[in-house]
C-alpha positions in Angstrom: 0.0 0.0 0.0 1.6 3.2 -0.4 2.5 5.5 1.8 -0.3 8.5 2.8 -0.9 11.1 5.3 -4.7 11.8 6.7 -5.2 14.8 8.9 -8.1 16.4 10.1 -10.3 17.8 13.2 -9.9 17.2 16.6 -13.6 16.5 18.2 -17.1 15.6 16.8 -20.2 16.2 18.1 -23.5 15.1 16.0 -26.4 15.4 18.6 -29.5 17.4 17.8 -29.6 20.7 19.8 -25.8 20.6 20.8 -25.7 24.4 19.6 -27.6 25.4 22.7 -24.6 24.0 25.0 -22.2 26.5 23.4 -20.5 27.5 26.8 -19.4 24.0 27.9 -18.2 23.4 24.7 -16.3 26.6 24.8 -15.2 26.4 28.4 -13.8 22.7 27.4 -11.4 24.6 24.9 -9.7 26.5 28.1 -11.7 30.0 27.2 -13.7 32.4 29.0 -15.0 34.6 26.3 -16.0 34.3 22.4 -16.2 35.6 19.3 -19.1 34.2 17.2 -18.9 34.9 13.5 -22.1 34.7 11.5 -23.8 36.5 8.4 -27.0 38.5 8.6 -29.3 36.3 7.3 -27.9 33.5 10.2 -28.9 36.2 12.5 -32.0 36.9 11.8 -33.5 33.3 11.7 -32.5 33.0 15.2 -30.7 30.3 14.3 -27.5 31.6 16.9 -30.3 32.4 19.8 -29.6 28.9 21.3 -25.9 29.1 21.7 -25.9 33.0 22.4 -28.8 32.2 25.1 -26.4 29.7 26.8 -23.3 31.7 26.5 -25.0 34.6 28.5 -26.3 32.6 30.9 -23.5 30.6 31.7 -21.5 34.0 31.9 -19.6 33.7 28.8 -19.2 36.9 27.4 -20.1 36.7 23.8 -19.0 39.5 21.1 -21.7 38.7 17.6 -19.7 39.6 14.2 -22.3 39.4 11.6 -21.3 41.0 8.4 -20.3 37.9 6.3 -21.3 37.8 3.2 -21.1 35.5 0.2 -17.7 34.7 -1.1 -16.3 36.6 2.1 -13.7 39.4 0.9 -10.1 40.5 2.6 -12.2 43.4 4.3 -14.6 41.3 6.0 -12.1 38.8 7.4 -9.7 41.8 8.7 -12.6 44.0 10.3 -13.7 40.8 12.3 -10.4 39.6 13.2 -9.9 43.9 14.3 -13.1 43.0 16.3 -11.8 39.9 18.0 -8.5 41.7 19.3 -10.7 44.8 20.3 -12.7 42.5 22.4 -10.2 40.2 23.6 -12.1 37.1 22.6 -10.2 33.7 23.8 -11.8 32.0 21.4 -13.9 32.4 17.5 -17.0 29.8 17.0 -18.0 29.7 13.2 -22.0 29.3 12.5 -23.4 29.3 9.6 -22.2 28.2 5.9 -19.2 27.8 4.6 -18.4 31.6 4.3 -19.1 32.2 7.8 -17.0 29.3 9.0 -14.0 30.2 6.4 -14.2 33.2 8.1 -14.1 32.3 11.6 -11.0 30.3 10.8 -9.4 33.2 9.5 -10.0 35.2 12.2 -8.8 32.6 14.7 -5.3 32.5 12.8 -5.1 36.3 12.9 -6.2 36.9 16.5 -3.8 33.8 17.4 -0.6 34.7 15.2 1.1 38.2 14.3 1.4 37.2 10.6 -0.3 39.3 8.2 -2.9 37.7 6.3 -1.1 38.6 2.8 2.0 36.7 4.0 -1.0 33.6 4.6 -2.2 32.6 1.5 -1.3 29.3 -0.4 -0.1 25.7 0.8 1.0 25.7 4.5 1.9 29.7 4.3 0.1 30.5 7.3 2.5 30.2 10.6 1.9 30.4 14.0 -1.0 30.2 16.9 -4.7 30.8 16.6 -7.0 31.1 19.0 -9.4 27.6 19.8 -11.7 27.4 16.8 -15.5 26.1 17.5 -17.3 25.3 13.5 -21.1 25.4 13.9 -22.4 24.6 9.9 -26.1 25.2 9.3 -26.2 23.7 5.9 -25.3 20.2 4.3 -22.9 21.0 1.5 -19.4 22.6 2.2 -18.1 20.1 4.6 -15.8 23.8 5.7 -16.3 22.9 9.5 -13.3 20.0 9.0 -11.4 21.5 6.3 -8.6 23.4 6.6 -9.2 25.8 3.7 -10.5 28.8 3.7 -10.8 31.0 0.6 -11.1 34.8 0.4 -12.3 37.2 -2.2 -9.8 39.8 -2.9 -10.7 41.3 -6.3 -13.6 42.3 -8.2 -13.7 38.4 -9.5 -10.3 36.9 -8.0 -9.9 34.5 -4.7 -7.3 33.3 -2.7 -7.1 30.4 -0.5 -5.1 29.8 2.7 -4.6 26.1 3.6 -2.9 25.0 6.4 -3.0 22.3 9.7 -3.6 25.2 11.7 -7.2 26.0 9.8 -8.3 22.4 11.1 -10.9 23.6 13.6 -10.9 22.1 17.5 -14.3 21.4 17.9 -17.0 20.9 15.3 -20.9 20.6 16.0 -23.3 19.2 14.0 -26.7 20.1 15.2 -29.1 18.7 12.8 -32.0 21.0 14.5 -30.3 24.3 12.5 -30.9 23.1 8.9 -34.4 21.9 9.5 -35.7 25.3 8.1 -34.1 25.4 5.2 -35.3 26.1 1.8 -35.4 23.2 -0.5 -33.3 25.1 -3.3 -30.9 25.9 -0.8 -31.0 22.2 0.8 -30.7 20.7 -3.1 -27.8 22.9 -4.4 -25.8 22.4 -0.8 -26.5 18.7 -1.1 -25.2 18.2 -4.6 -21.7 20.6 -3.7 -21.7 17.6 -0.7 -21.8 14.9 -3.4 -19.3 16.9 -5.9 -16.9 17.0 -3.0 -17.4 13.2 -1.9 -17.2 12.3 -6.0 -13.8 14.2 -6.6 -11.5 13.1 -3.6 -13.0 9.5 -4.5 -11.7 10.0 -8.3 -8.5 12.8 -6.9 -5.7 11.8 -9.2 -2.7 12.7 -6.4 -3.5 12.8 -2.4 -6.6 9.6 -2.7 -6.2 7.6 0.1 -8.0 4.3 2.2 -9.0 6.7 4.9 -10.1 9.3 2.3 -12.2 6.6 -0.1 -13.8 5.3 2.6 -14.8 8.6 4.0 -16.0 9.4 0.4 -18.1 6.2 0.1 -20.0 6.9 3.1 -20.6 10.5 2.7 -22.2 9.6 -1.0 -24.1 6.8 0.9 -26.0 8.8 3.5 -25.9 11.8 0.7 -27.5 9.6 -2.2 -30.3 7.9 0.2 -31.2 11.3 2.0 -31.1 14.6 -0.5 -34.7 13.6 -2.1 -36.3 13.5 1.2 -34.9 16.6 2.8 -36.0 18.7 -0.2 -39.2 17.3 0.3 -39.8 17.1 3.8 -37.2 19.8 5.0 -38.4 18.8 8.8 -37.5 15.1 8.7 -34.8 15.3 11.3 -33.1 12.3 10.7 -32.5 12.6 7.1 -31.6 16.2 7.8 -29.2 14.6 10.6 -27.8 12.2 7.9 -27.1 14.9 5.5 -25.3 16.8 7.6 -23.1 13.9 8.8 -22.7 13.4 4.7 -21.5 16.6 4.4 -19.0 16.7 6.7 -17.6 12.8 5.6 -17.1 14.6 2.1 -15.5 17.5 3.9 -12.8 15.0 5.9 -12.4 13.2 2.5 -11.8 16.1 0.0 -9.2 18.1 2.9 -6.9 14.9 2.2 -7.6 14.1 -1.2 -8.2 17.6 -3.3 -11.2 18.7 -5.4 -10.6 18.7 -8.9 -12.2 19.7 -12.5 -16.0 20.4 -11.2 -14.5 22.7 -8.3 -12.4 25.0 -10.8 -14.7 25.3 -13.9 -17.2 26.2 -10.9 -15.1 28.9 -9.5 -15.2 31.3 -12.2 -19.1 30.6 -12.5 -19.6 31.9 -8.7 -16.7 34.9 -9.0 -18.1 36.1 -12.2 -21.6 35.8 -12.3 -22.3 35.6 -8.4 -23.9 32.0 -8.8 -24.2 29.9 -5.0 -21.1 28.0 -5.1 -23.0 24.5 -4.8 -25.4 25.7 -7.8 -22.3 26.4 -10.1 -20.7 23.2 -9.1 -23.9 21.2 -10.2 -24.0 23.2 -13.7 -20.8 21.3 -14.7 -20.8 18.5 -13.0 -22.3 15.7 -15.5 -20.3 17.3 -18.0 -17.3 16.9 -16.4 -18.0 13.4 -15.4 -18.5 12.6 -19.2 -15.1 14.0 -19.6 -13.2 11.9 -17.1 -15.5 8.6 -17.8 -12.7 7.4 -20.0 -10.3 7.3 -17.0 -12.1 7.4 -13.9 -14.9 5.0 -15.3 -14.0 2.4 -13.0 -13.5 4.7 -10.0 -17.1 5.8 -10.8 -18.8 2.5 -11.7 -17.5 1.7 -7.5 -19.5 4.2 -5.8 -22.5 4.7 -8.5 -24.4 2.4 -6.5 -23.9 3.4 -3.3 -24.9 6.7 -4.0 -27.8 5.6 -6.4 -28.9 2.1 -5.5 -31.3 1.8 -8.3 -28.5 2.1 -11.1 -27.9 -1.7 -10.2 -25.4 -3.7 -11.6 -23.7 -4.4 -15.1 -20.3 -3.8 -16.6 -18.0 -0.7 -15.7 -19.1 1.5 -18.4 -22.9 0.7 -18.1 -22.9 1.7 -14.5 -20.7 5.0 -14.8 -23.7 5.9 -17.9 -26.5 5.5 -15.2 -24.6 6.9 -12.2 -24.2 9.8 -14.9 -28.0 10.1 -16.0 -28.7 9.5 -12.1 -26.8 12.5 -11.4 -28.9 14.5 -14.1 -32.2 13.1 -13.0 -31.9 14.4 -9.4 -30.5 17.5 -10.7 -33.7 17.6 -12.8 -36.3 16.6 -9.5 -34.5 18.8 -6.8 -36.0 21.5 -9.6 -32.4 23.1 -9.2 -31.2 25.2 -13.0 -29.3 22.9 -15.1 -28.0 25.2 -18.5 -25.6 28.1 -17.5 -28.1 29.9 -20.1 -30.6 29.6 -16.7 -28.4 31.2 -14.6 -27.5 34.4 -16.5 -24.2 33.7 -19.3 -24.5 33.8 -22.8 -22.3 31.9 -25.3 -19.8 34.5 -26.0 -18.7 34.6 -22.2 -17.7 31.0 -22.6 -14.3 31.6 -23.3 -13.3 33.9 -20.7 -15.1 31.0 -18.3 -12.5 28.9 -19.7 -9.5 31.4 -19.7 -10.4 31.9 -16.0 -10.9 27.8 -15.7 -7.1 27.6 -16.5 -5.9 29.2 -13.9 -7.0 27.0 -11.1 -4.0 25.0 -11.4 -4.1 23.6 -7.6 -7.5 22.2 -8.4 -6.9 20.9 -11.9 -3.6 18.8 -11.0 -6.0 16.5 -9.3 -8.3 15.8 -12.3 -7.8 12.4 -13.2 -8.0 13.3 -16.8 -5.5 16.4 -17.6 -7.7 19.8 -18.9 -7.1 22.1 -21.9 -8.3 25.2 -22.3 -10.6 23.5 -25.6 -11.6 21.1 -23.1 -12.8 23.1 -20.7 -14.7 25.5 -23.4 -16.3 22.3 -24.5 -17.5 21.2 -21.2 -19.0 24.9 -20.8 -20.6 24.5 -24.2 -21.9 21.3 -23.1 -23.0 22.8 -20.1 -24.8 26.1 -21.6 
C-alpha cells in the first residue's frame, strides 16, 4: 500500500440541539469569552439564539460579528479579526455556511498569530497560533467545518485560498436542528456541492487515500439515500441529521484528497456571475464526469451504486452511464437550473469561463484526466 498522510479535526459532536450547549463546549477549549462569526441572514432566523442564550447565561461573554457575506472578501475577514483583538475574545465559533466558517478560521489565525494575512495565502503559508476554533455549519454542502481551507475574495472576481494544519478547527458541531428550516433550493444545491466533494476526492488523481475513499463512500451513501427527502420534507430530522453527517464525511475526504475539475470550472461561475457555489458546481458536474468517464470509469462504476442504488449492476461503463444520467435526474427533481443559459451567461462569455478555468491549477492537477483550455470550453458549451 503506499505510503499517505490523513489529517483532520480534533472532536465531533453530531447530537440534535448541541448548539444550545455552546458554553461548555467553549469552556472545554480553556476560554472564557468568544467571538461568534455569523452573516446577517444566520442572524436573523434565530438560528444563533440557542448558543448566544447559553453563553449569556452561563457567563460567557459573547461578542456577535455578523457582516459575512457571500464569497467573504479581505475586508470582511480583517474588520472581524480587528473586532476579535478589540474585544479580547479567547476563542472564535464559526455558525453558519461555509463563508461564515472560512471566516471564523481566519480570524482565529489572525487573532492567534502576528502574521499578516497577505504573508497567509497558499499551501501551509500561514504560521503560528490561533486562538481555539469552534465550527457550527447550518447547511449540508461545504463540509468547511473539517477543512482546513478557507478562501477569500480579494478582487472584483479573483480569490485566494489559505490552507494549512492550523485552519483544522478544534471542535465541530453538528446540530441537525439548524438546517431543519431550510429552503429546499438551498438544501438541493448544498446537497449536490456535498456529493461533488465526496465524488472528486474519490476520483482525486494525487493525495486519494484508504481513509479518504472510505470517508467518500459513506458520505455519497448517506448523501445519495437522504437529499430527495430533505428537499421534500425539510423537517424530517433524521434525514436532515444524515445529511449533515454526509456533508461533513465529504468534507474530511476532500481536505486529504483535493477537489478537482467540477471545483475550478465552478469557480469562475460563482466569481463572475455571483452564482451559489454548490449551484455552479452542479452546472458542470455531469459534463465533467462525461469527460473523465474514460479514465475514472471504473472509479465511478464503484460508488454509483452506493450513491444511487437503483443504477444496479452491469459492466463498468454501463454503471458510470447511469450513475451519470442518475446525477442529471436528481439535478432535474431537486428543480435546481441545469444550462448556464438559466443562470444568466450567454455563449460569447464562454471563453473567458474557460481562460479563467485555466488558472486553477491547484485544483486541476487532481483531475484524473489532464484539462485544456478547448476542453474546458467544450464542457462549458456542453453545459450552456
Amino acid at each position: 500500500m503506499d505510503s499517505f498522510r490523513f489529517q483532520t479535526v480534533g472532536t465531533i459532536i453530531s447530537e440534535p440541539g448541541a448548539s444550545a450547549r455552546m458554553a461548555e463546549l467553549v469552556r472545554e477549549q480553556g476560554a472564557s469569552s468568544v467571538i461568534l462569526v455569523t452573516d446577517p441572514g444566520i442572524r436573523g432566523l434565530g438560528l444563533i439564539d440557542g448558543a448566544v442564550e447559553n453563553l449569556k447565561a452561563e457567563g460567557v461573554p459573547c461578542t456577535i460579528f455578523d457582516q459575512v457575506e457571500a464569497d467573504p472578501s479581505e475586508a470582511t475577514v480583517l474588520t472581524a479579526a480587528a473586532q476579535a483583538k478589540a474585544e479580547k475574545a479567547e476563542a472564535v465559533i464559526g455558525f453558519g455556511g461555509g463563508s461564515s466558517m472560512d471566516v471564523a478560521k481566519l480570524v482565529a489565525f489572525l487573532s492567534g498569530s502576528d502574521q499578516p494575512l497577505a504573508e497567509a495565502y497558499g499551501v501551509d503559508n500561514a504560521k503560528g497560533e490561533r486562538l481555539p476554533l469552534i465550527q457550527v455549519p447550518t447547511t449540508a454542502g461545504t463540509g468547511s467545518e473539517v477543512t482546513q481551507i478557507a478562501i477569500v475574495t480579494t478582487g472584483e472576481a479573483t480569490k485566494m485560498g489559505v490552507v494549512s494544519p492550523i485552519l483544522f478547527c478544534d471542535c465541530a458541531v453538528l446540530d441537525a436542528d439548524l438546517t431543519l428550516g431550510l429552503p429546499p433550493h438551498v438544501t438541493a444545491a448544498t446537497g449536490i456541492d456535498a456529493m461533488v466533494h465526496a465524488l472528486e476526492a474519490y476520483t482525486s488523481k494525487i493525495k486519494k487515500n484508504p481513509v479518504s475513499d472510505a470517508l467518500a463512500r459513506e458520505a455519497l451513501s448517506l448523501l445519495g439515500n437522504n437529499i430527495r427527502a430533505v428537499c421534500t420534507d425539510g423537517k424530517d430530522r433524521a434525514a436532515r441529521a444524515n445529511m449533515l453527517l454526509g456533508s461533513m464525511l465529504a468534507g474530511m475526504s476532500f481536505s486529504n484528497a483535493p477537489c478537482a475539475a467540477v471545483h475550478a470550472l465552478a469557480y469562475p461561475i460563482g466569481g463572475h456571475f455571483h452564482v451559489a457555489h454548490g449551484l455552479s458546481n452542479s452546472l458542470v458536474l455531469p459534463h465533467v464526469m462525461r469527460f473523465n468517464a474514460p479514465i475514472a470509469e471504473q472509479q465511478y462504476a464503484e460508488v454509483a451504486p452506493i450513491a444511487f442504488p437503483k443504477v444496479g449492476s452491469g459492466s463498468s461503463n454501463e454503471l458510470t452511464n447511469r450513475f451519470i444520467d442518475s446525477f442529471e435526474t436528481l439535478i432535474e427533481d431537486l428543480g435546481i437550473e441545469k444550462q448556464l443559459r438559466q443562470v444568466g451567461i450567454s455563449h460569447n462569455q464562454l471563453p473567458m469561463l474557460a481562460e479563467e478555468a485555466m488558472k486553477q491549477q491547484r485544483l486541476l492537477v487532481n483531475n484524473p484526466r489532464e484539462v485544456t483550455y478547448d476542453d474546458a470550453l467544450e464542457i462549458y458549451q456542453q453545459a450552456f
